[in-house]
KOLMARRO-660096 format. One record per residue (C-alpha): chain; residue number from 0; residue in three letters; x, z, y. Coordinates in steps of 0.001 Angstrom, whole numbers. Layout:
# residues N
<atom><ch>A</ch><i>NUM</i><aa>Ala</aa><X>X</X><Z>Z</Z><Y>Y</Y></atom>
...
END
This chain:
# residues 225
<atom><ch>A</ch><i>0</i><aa>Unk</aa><X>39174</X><Z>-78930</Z><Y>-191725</Y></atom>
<atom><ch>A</ch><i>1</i><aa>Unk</aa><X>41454</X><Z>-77005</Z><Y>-194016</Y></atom>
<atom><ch>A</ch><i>2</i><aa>Unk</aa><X>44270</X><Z>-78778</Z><Y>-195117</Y></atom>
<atom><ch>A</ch><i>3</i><aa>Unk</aa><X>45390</X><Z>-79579</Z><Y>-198752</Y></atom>
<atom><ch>A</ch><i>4</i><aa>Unk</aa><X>48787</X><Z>-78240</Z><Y>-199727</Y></atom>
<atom><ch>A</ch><i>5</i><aa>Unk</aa><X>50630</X><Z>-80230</Z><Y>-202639</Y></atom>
<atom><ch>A</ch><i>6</i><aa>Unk</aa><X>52339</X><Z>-78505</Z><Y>-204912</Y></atom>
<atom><ch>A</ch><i>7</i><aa>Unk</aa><X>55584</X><Z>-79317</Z><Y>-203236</Y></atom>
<atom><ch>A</ch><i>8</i><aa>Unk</aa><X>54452</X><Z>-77642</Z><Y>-200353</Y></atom>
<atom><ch>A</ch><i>9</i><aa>Unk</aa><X>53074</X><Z>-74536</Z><Y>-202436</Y></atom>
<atom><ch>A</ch><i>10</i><aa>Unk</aa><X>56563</X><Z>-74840</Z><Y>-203823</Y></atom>
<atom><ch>A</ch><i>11</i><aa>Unk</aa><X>58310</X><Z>-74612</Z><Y>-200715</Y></atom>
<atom><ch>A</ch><i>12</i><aa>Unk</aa><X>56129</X><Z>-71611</Z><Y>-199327</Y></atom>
<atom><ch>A</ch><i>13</i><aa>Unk</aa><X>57232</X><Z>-69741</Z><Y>-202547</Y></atom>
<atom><ch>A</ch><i>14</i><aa>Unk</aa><X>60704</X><Z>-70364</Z><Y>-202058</Y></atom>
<atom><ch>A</ch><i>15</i><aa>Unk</aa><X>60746</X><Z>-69265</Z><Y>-197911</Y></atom>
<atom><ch>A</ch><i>16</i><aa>Unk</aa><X>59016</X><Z>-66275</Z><Y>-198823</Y></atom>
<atom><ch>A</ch><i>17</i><aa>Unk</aa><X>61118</X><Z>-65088</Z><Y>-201697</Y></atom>
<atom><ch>A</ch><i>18</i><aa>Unk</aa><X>64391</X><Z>-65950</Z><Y>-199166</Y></atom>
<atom><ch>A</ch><i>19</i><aa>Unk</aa><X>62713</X><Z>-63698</Z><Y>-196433</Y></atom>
<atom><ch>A</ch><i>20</i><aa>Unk</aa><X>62898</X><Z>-60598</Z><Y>-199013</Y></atom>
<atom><ch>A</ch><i>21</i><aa>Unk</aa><X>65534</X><Z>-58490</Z><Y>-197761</Y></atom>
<atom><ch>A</ch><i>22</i><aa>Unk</aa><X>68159</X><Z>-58147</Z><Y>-200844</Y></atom>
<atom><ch>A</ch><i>23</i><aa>Unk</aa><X>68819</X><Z>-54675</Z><Y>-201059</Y></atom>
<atom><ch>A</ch><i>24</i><aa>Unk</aa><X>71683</X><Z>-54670</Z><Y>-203818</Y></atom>
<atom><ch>A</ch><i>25</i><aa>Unk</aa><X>74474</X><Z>-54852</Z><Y>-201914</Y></atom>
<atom><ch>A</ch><i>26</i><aa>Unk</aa><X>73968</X><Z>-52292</Z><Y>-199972</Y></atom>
<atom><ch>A</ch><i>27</i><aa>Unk</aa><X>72887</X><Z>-49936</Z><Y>-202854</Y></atom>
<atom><ch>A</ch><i>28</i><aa>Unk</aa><X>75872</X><Z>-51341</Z><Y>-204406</Y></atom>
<atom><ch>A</ch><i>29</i><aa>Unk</aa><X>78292</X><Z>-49987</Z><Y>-201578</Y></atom>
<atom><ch>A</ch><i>30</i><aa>Unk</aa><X>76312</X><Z>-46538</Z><Y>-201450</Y></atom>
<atom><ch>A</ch><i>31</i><aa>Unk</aa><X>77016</X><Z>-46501</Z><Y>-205084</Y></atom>
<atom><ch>A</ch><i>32</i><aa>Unk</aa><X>80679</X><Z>-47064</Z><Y>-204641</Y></atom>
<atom><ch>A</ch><i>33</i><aa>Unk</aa><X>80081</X><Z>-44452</Z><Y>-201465</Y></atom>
<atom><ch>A</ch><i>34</i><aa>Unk</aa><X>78614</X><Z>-41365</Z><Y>-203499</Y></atom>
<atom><ch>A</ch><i>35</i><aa>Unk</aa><X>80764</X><Z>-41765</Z><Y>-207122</Y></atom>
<atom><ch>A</ch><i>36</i><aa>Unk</aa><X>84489</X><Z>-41369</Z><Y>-205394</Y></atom>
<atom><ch>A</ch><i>37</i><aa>Unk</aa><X>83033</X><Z>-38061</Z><Y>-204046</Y></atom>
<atom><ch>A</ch><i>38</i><aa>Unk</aa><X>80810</X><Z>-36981</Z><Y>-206713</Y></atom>
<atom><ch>A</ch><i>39</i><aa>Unk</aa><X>84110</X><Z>-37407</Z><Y>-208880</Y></atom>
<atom><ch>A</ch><i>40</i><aa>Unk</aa><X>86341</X><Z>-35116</Z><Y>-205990</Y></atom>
<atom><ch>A</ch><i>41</i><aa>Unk</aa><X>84087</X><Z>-32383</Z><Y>-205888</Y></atom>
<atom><ch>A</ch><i>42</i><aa>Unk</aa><X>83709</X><Z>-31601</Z><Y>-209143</Y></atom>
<atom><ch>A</ch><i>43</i><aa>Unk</aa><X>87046</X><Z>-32235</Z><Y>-210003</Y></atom>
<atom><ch>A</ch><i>44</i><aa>Unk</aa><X>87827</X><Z>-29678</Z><Y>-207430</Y></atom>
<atom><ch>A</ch><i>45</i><aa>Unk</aa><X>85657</X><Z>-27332</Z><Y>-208778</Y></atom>
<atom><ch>A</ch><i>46</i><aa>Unk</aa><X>86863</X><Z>-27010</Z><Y>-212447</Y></atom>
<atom><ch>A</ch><i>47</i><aa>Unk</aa><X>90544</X><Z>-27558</Z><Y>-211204</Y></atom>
<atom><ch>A</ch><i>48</i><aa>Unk</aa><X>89674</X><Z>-24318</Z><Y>-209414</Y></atom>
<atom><ch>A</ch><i>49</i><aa>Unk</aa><X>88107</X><Z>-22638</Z><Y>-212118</Y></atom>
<atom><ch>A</ch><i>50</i><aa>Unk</aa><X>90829</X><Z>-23465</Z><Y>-214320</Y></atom>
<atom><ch>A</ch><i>51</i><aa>Unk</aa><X>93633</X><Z>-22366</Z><Y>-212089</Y></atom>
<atom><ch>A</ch><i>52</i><aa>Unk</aa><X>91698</X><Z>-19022</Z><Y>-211106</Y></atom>
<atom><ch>A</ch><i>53</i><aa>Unk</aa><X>91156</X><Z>-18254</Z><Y>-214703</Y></atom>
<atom><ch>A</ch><i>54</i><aa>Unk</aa><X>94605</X><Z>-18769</Z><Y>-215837</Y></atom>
<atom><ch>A</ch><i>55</i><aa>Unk</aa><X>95309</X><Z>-16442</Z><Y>-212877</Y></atom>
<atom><ch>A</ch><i>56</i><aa>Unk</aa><X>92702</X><Z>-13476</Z><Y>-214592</Y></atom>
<atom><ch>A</ch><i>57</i><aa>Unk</aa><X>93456</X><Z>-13808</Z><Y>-217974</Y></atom>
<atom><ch>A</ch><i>58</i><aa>Unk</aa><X>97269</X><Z>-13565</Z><Y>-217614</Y></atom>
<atom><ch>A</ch><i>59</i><aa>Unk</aa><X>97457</X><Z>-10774</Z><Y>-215499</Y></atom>
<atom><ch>A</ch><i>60</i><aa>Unk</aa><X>94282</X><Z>-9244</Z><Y>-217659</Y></atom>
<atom><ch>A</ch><i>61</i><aa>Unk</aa><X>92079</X><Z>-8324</Z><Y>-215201</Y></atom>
<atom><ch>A</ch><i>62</i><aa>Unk</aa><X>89024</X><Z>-5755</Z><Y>-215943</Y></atom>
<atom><ch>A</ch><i>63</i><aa>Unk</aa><X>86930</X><Z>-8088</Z><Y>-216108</Y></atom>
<atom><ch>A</ch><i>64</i><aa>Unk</aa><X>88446</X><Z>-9890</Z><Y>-218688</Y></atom>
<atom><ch>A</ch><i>65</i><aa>Unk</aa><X>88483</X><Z>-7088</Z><Y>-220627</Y></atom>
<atom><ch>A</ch><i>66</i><aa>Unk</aa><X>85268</X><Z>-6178</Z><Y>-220343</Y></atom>
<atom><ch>A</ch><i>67</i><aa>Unk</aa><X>84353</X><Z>-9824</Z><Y>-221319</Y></atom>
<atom><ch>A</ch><i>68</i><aa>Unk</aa><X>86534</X><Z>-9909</Z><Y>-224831</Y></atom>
<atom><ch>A</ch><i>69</i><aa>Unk</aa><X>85564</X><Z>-6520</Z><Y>-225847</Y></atom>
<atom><ch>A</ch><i>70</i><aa>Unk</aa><X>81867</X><Z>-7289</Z><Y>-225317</Y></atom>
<atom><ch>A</ch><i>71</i><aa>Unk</aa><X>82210</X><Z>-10575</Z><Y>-226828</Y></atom>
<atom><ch>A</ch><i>72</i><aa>Unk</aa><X>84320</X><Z>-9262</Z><Y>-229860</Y></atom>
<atom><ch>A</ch><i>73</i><aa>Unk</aa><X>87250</X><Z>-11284</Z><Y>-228807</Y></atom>
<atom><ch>A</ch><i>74</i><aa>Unk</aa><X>90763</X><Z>-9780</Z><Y>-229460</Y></atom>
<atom><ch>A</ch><i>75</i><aa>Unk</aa><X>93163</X><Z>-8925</Z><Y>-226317</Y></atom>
<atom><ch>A</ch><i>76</i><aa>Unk</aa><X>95310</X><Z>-11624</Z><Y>-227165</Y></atom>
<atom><ch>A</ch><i>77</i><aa>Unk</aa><X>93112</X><Z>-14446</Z><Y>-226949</Y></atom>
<atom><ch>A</ch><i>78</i><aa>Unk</aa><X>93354</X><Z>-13775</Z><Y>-222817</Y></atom>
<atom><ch>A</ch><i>79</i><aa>Unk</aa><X>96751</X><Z>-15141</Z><Y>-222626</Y></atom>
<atom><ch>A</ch><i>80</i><aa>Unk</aa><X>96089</X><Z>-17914</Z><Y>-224917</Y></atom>
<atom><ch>A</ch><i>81</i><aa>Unk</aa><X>93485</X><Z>-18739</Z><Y>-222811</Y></atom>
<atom><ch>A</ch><i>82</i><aa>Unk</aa><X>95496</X><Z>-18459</Z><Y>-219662</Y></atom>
<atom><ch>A</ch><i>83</i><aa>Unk</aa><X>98203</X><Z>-20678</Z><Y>-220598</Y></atom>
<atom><ch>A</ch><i>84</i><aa>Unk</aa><X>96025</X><Z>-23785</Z><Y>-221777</Y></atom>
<atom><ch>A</ch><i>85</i><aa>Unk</aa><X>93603</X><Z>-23527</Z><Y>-218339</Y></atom>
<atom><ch>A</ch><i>86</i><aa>Unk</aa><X>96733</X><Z>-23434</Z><Y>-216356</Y></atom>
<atom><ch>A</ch><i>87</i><aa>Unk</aa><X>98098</X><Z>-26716</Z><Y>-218707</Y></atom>
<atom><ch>A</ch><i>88</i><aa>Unk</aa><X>94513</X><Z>-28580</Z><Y>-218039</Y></atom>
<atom><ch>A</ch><i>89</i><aa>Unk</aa><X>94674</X><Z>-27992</Z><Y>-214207</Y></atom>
<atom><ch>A</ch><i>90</i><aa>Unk</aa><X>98129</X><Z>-29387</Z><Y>-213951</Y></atom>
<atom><ch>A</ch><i>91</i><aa>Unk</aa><X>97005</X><Z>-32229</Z><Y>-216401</Y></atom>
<atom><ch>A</ch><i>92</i><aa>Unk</aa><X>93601</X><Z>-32927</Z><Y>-214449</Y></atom>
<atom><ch>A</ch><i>93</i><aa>Unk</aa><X>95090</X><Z>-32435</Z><Y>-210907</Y></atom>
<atom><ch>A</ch><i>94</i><aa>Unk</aa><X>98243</X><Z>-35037</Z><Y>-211497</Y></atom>
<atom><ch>A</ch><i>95</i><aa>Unk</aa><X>98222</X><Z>-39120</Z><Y>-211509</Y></atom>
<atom><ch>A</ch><i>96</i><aa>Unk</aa><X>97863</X><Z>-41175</Z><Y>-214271</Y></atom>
<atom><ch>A</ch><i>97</i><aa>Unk</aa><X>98602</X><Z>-39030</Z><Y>-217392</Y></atom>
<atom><ch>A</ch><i>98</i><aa>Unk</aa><X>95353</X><Z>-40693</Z><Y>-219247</Y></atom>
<atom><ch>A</ch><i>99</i><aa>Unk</aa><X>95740</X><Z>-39548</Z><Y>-222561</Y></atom>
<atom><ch>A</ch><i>100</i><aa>Unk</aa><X>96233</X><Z>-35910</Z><Y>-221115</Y></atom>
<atom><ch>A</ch><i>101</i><aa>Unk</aa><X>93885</X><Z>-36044</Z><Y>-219051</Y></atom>
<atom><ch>A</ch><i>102</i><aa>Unk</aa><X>91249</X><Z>-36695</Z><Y>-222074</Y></atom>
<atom><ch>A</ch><i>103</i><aa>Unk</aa><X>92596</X><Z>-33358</Z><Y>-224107</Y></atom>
<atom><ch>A</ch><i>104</i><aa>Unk</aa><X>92421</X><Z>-31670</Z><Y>-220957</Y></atom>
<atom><ch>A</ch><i>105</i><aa>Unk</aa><X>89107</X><Z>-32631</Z><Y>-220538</Y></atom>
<atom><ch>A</ch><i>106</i><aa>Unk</aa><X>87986</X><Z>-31985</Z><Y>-223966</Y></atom>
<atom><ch>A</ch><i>107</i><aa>Unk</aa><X>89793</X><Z>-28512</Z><Y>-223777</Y></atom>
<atom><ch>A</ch><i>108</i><aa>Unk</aa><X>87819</X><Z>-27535</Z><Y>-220603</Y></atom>
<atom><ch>A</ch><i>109</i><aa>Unk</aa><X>84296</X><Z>-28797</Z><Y>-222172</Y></atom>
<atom><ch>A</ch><i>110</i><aa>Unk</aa><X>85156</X><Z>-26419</Z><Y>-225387</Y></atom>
<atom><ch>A</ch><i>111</i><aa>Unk</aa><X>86268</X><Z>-23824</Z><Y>-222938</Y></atom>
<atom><ch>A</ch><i>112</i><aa>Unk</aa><X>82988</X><Z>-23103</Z><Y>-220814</Y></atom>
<atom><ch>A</ch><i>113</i><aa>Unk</aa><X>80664</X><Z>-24439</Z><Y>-223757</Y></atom>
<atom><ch>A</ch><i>114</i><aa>Unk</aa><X>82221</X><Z>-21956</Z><Y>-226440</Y></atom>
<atom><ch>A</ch><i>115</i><aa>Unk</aa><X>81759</X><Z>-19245</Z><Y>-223208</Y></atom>
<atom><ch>A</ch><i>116</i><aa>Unk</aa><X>77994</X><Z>-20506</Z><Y>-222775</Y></atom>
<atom><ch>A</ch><i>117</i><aa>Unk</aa><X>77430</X><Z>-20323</Z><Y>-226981</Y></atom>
<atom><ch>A</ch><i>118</i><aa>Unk</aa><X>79859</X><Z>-16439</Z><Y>-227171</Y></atom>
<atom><ch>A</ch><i>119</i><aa>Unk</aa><X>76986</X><Z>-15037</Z><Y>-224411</Y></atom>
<atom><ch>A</ch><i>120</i><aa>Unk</aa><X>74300</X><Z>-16663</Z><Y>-226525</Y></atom>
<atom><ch>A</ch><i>121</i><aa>Unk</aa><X>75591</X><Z>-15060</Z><Y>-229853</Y></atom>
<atom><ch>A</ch><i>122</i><aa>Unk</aa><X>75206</X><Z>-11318</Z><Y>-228589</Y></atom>
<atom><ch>A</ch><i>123</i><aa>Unk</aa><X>71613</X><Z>-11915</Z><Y>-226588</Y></atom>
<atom><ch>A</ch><i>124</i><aa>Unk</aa><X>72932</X><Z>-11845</Z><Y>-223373</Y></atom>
<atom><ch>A</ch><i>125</i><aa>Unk</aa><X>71107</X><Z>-13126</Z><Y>-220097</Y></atom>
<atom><ch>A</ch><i>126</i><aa>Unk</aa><X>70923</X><Z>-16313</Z><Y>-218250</Y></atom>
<atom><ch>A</ch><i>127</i><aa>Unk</aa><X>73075</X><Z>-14613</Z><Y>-215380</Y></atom>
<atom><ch>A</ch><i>128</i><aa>Unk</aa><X>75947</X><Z>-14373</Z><Y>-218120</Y></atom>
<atom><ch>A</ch><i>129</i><aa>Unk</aa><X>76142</X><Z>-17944</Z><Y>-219376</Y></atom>
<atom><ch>A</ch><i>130</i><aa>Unk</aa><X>75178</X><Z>-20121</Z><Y>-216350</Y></atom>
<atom><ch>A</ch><i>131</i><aa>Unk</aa><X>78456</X><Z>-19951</Z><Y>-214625</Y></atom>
<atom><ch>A</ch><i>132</i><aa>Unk</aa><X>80251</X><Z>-21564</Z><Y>-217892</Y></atom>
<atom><ch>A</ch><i>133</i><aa>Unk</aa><X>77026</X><Z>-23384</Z><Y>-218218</Y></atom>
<atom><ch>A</ch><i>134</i><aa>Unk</aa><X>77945</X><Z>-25366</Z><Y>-214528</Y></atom>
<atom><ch>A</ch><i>135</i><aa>Unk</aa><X>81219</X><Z>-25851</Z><Y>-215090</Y></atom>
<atom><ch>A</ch><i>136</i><aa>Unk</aa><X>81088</X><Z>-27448</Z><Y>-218210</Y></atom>
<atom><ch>A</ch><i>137</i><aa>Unk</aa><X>78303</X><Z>-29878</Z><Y>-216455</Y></atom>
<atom><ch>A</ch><i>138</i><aa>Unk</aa><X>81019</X><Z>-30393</Z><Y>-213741</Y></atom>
<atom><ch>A</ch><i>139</i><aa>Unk</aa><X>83653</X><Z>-31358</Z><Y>-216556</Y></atom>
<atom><ch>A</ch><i>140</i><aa>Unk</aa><X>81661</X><Z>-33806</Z><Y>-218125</Y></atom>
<atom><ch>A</ch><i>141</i><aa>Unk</aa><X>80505</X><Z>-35294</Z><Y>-214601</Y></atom>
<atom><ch>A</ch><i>142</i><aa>Unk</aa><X>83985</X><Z>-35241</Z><Y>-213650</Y></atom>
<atom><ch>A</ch><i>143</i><aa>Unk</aa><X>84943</X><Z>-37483</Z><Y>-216661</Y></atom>
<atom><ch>A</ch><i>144</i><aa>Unk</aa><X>82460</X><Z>-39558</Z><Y>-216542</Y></atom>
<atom><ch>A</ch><i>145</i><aa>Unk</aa><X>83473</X><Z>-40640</Z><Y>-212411</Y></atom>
<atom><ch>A</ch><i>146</i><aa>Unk</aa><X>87241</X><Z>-40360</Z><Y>-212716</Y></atom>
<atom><ch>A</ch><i>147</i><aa>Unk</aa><X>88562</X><Z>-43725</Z><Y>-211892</Y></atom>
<atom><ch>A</ch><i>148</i><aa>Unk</aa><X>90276</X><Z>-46720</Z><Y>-213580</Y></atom>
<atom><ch>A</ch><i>149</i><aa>Unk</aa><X>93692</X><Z>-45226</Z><Y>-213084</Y></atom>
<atom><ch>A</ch><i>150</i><aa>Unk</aa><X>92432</X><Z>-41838</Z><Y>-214636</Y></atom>
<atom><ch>A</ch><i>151</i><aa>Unk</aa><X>91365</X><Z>-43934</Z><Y>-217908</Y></atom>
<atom><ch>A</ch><i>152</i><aa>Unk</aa><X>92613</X><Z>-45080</Z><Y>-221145</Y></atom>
<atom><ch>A</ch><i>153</i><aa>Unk</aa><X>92139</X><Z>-48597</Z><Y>-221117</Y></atom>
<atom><ch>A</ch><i>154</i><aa>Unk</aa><X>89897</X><Z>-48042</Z><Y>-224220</Y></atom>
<atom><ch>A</ch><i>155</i><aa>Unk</aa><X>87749</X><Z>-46140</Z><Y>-222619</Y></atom>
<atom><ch>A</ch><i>156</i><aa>Unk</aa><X>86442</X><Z>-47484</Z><Y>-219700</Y></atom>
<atom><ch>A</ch><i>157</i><aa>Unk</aa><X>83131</X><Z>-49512</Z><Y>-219223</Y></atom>
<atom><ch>A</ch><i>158</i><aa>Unk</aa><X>83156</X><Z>-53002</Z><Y>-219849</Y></atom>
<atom><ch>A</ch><i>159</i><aa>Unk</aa><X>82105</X><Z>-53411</Z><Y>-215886</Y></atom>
<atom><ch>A</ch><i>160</i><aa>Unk</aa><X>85041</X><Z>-51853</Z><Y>-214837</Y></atom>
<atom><ch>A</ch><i>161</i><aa>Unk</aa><X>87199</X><Z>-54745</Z><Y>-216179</Y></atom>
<atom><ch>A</ch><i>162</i><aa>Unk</aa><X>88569</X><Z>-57022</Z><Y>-214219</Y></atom>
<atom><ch>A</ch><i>163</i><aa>Unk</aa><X>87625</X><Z>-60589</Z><Y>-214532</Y></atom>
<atom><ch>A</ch><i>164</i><aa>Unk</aa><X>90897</X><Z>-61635</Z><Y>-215745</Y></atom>
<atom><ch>A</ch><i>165</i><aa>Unk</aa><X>90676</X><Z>-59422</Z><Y>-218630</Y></atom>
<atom><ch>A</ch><i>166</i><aa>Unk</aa><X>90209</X><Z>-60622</Z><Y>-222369</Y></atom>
<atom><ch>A</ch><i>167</i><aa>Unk</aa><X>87782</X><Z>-60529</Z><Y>-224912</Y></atom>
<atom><ch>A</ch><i>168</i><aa>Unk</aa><X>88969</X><Z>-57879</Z><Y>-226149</Y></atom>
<atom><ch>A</ch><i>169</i><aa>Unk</aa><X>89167</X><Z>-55986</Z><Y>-223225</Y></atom>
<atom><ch>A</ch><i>170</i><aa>Unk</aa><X>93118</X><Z>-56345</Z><Y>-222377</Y></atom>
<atom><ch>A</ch><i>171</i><aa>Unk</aa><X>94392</X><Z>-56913</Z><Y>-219431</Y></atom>
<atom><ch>A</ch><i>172</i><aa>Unk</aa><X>98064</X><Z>-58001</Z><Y>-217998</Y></atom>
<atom><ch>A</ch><i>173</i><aa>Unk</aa><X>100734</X><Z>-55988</Z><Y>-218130</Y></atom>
<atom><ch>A</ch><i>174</i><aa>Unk</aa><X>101407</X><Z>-55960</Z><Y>-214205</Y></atom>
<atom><ch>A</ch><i>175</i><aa>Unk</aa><X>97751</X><Z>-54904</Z><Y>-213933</Y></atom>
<atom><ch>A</ch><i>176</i><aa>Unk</aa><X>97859</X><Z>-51849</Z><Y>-216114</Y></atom>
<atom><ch>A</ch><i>177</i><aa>Unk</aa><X>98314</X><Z>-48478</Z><Y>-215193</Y></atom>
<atom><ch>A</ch><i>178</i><aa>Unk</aa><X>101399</X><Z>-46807</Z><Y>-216122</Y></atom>
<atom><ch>A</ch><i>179</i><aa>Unk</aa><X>101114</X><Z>-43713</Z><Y>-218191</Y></atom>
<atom><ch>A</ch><i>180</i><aa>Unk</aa><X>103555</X><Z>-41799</Z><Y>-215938</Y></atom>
<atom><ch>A</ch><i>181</i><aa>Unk</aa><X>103647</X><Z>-41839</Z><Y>-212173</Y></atom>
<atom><ch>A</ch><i>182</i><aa>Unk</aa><X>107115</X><Z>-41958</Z><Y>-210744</Y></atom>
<atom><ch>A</ch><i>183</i><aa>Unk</aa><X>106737</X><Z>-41846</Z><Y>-207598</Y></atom>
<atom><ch>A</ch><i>184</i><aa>Unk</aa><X>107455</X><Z>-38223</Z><Y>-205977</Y></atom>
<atom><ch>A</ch><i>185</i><aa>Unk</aa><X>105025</X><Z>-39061</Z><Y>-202771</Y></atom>
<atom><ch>A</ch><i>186</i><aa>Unk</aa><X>102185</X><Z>-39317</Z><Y>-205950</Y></atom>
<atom><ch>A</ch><i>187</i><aa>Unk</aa><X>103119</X><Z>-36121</Z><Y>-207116</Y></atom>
<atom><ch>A</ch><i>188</i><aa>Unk</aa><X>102471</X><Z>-34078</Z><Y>-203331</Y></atom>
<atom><ch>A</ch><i>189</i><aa>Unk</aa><X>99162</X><Z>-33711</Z><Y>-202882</Y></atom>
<atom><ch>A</ch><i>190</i><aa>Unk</aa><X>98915</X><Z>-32448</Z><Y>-206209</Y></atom>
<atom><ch>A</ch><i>191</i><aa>Unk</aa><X>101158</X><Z>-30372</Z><Y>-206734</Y></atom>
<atom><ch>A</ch><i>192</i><aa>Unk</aa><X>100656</X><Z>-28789</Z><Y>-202764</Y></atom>
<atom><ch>A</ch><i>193</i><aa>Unk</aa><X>96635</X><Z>-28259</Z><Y>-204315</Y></atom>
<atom><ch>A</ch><i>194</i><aa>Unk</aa><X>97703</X><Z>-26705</Z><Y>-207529</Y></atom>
<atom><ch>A</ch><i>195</i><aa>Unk</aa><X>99712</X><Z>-24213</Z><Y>-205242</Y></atom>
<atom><ch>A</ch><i>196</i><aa>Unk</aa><X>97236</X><Z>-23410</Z><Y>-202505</Y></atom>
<atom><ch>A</ch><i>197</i><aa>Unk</aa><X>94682</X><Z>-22696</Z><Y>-205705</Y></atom>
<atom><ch>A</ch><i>198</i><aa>Unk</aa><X>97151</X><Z>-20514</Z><Y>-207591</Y></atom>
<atom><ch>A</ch><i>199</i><aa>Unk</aa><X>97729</X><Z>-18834</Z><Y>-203916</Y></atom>
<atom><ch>A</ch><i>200</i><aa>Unk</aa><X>94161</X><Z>-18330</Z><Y>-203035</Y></atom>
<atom><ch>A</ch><i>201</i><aa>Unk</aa><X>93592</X><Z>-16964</Z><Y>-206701</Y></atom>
<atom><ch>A</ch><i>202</i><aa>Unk</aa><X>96260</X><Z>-14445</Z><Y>-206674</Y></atom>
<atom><ch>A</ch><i>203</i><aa>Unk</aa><X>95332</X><Z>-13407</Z><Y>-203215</Y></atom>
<atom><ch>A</ch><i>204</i><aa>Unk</aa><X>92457</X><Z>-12896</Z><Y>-204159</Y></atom>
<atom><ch>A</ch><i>205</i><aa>Unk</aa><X>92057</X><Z>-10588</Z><Y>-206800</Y></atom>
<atom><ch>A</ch><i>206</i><aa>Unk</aa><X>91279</X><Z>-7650</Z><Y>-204919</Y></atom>
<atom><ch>A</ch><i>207</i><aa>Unk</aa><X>87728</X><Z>-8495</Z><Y>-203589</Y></atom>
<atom><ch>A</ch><i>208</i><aa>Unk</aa><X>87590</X><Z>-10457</Z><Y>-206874</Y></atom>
<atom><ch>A</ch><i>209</i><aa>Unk</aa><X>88195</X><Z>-7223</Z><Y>-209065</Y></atom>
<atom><ch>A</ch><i>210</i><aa>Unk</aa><X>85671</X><Z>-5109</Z><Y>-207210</Y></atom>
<atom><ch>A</ch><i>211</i><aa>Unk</aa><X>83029</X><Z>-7480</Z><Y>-207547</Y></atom>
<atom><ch>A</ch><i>212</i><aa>Unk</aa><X>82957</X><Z>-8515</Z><Y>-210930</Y></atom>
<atom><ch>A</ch><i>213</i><aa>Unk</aa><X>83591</X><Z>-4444</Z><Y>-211822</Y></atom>
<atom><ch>A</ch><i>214</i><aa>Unk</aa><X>80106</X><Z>-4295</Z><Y>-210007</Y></atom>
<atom><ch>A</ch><i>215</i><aa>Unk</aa><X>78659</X><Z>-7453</Z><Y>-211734</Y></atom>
<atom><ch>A</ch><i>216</i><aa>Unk</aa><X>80300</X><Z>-5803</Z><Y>-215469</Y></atom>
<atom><ch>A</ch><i>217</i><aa>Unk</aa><X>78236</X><Z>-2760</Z><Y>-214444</Y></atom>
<atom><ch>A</ch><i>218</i><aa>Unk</aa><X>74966</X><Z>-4458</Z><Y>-213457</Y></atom>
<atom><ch>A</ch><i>219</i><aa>Unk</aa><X>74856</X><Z>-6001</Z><Y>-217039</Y></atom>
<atom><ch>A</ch><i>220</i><aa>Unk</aa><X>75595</X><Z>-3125</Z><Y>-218613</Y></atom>
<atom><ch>A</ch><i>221</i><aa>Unk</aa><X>78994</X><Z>-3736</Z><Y>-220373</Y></atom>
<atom><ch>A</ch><i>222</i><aa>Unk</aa><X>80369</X><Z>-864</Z><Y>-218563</Y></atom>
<atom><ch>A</ch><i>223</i><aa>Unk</aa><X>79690</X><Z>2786</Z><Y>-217424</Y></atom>
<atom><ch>A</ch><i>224</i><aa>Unk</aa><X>79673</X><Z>3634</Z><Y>-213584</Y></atom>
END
């Protein structure tokens, strides 16, 4: 004889078997919080790199900078204008707090390796010329998108990333703020020991970095054997 079930009981059955279902968001939640710290490190790494190495080639001048601003039309001078703001953005990018730096340095870095990407476009040249600038700029934007709280003007971060004490209008106490300048000098280490073991590896590297880009600047053709 099959037996009736009320609608309490059909109730019931609903309920045990929705409570079995494993819940998933947490832990998707902490593989979130997992993956954006070092999505955010990496590519900061990357264009902090850049940055410094570039500052490195275009004030000493290399070839290959040469080669690049006379095929672009560029005058010689623009190299060391160049030079100085990429060096000013990795300091800017690398060190704590500094938000309202950070975002010119940011924007400067974008306008950078897009205006590169849209110069290689201009005279016809290939995807091989314009897809370096082309990743970097993705790794700028992806870098400001990740950076955390600290690395934020308060108007600019997501509403999530408030805490709940915060007010309507976004505020939040003055203890709980970040300050604009870090004062500690232990803050201050780790960047400034990267910035230097970047600037070394750059400047050590110029050799192997000269002869390969000379082959690369005669590949596209900008140069003669």
């Amino acid at each position: 004889m099959t037996p009736i079930l009320t609608s309490e009981d059909e109730m019931r059955m609903v309920q045990h078997a929705t409570d079995e279902k494993p819940d998933t968001s947490p832990r998707s939640e902490r593989k979130r919080s997992r993956i954006r710290p070092i999505a955010f490190w990496v590519t900061t790494f990357l264009i902090v790199f850049e940055l410094a190495a570039g500052s490195v080639w275009n004030l000493l001048t290399i070839e290959w900078v040469e080669v690049q601003l006379r095929h672009l039309g560029y005058p010689h001078f623009f190299a060391y204008i160049l030079g100085v703001w990429q060096a000013g953005a990795a300091v800017a990018i690398t060190a704590p707090k500094l938000p309202l730096i950070k975002e010119w340095a940011y924007a400067g870095a974008f306008l950078l390796w897009s205006g590169a990407v849209a110069s290689h476009l201009s005279v016809g040249d290939i995807l091989e010329s314009w897809l370096v600038p082309l990743v970097f700029a993705t790794c700028a934007v992806t870098s400001w998108v990740l950076r955390p709280a600290d690395r934020r003007l308060p108007e600019t971060r997501l509403r999530r990333d408030h805490p709940a004490e915060a007010g309507q209008d976004g505020s939040t106490p003055s203890e709980t703020r970040p300050r604009a300048w870090e004062r500690r000098p232990r803050a201050w280490a780790v960047p400034i020991g990267l910035l230097v073991v970047l600037y070394g590896v750059s400047y050590l590297t110029l050799p192997v970095v000269e002869d390969a880009m000379h082959k690369q600047a005669v590949e596209l053709g900008w140069i003669g054997e």
